[in-house]
N, C-alpha and C positions, 0 to 999 in steps of 0.2 A: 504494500500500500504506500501511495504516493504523500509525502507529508506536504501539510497547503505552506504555500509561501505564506511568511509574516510579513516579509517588506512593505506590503499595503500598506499594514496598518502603521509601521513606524513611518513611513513619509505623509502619512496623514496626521499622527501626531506631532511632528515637528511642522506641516503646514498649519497646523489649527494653532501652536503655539506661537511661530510664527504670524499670520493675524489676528491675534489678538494684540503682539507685544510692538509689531509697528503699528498698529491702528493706536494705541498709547503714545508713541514715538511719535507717530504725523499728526495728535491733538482731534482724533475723531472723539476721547471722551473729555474733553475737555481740558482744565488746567490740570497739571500732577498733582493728585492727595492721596492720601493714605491707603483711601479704599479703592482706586484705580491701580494703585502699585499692589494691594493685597490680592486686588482679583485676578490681575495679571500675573501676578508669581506664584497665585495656586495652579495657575494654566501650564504654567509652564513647569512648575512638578509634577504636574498630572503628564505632559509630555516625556519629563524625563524619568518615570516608572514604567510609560509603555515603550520609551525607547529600550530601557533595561533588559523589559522581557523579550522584545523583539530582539537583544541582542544577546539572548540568552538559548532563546529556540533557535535562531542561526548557529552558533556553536556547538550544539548539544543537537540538533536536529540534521544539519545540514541539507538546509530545506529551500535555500536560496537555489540553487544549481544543482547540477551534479556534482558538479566539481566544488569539492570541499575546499579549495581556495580563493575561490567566486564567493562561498559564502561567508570566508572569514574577508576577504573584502569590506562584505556588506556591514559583518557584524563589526569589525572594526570603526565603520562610519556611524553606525545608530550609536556603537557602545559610545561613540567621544561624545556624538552631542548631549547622548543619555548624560553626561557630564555637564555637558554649557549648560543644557538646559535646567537641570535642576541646582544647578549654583546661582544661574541665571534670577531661577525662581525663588532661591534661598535671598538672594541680594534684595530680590523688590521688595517681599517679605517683609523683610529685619531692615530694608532701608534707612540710611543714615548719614546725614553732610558726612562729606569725606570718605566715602567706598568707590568715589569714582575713578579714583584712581585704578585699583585694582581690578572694576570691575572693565575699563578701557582697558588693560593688559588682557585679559580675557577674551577680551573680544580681538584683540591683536593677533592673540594665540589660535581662535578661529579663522581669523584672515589667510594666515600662514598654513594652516591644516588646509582649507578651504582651499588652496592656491596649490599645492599637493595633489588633494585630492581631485582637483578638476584636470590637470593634466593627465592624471592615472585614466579618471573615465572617458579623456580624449583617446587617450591611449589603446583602451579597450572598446573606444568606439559607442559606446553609451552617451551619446548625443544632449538627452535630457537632462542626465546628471552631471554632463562637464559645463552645459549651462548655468543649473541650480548651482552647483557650487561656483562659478563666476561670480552669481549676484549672491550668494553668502560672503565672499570675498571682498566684493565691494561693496556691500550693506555695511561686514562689521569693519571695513575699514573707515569708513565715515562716521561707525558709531564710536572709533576709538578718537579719528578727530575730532568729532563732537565734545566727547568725555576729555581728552588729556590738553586736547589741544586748543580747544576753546573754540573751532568751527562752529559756524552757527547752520548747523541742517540738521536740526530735528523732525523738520516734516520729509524732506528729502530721505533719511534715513527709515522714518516711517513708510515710505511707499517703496523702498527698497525691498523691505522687510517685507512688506503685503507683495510682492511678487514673486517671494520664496513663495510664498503659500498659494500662490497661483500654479505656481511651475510644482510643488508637488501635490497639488489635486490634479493635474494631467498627468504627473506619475503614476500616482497612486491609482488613477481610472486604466492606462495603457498597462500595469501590470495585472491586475486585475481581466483586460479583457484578454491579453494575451494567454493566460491560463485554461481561462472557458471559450474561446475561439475555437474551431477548428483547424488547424496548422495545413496547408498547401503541400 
């Protein structure tokens, strides 16, 4: 018996966290308070426990591919962000003057992942995801000039952000129909 891909559901968790956290970013709820940063960084814990398990059925299942190095690929990508995103969600959280710093190296640190991993799925030909990771690249590069450097694009970075989660609900739907298609 064939085991179902996970990857759906983790590119659908990281788009849904995704917009919500630029829709916060480009000022669709208004000004930053407490309960905008609370709602948002439950979102994005909730993203980074399904990233976890998604990246936990990938290694233990090897259910991305055949090829058990396709799926440690995948699990590799879910498992880091299952990291941003629940630090990410820990930060808005517990928010507080003065974690911007840290949390701009963060986002640095995805830039650089992000900029890796988009060449790999040039490399492999995975079109979708050498895009998606482009604009991670360049979303959290703007969030880190935002954050350390004093750039003023928070709405800019917001709609960055919202086209991660554009680009993985068209993932999330082309792996999905490719599974239940009929293959030629």
């Amino acid at each position: 018996m064939q085991n179902a891909n996970p990857a759906p559901i983790g590119v659908i968790a990281f788009g849904t966290a995704a917009f919500v956290v630029g829709s916060l970013f480009a000022g669709f709820f208004g000004e930053l308070n407490p309960g905008n940063m609370l709602a948002s960084g439950i979102m994005c814990l909730v993203a980074g426990v399904l990233l976890l398990a998604v990246t936990c059925m990938m290694v233990v299942k090897n259910s991305l591919a055949d090829s058990s190095v396709f799926s440690m690929w995948g699990a590799t990508i879910f498992g880091f962000f299952s990291f941003v995103w629940s630090s990410l969600g820990m930060i808005l959280i517990l928010w507080k003057d003065g974690v911007t710093g840290p949390l701009a190296f963060l986002l640095l640190f995805a830039c650089v992942f992000s900029i890796g991993y988009m060449i790999y799925s040039y490399i492999l030909k995975l079109w979708s995801f050498a895009i998606l990771f482009l604009a991670v690249a360049v979303g959290t590069f703007s969030g880190f000039g935002g954050l350390f450097l004093a750039w003023d694009n928070n709405p800019v970075t917001g709609w960055v952000i919202i086209i991660w989660a554009v680009i993985a609900l068209y993932i999330m739907f082309k792996e999905q129909l490719r599974a239940v298609l009929p293959t030629k």
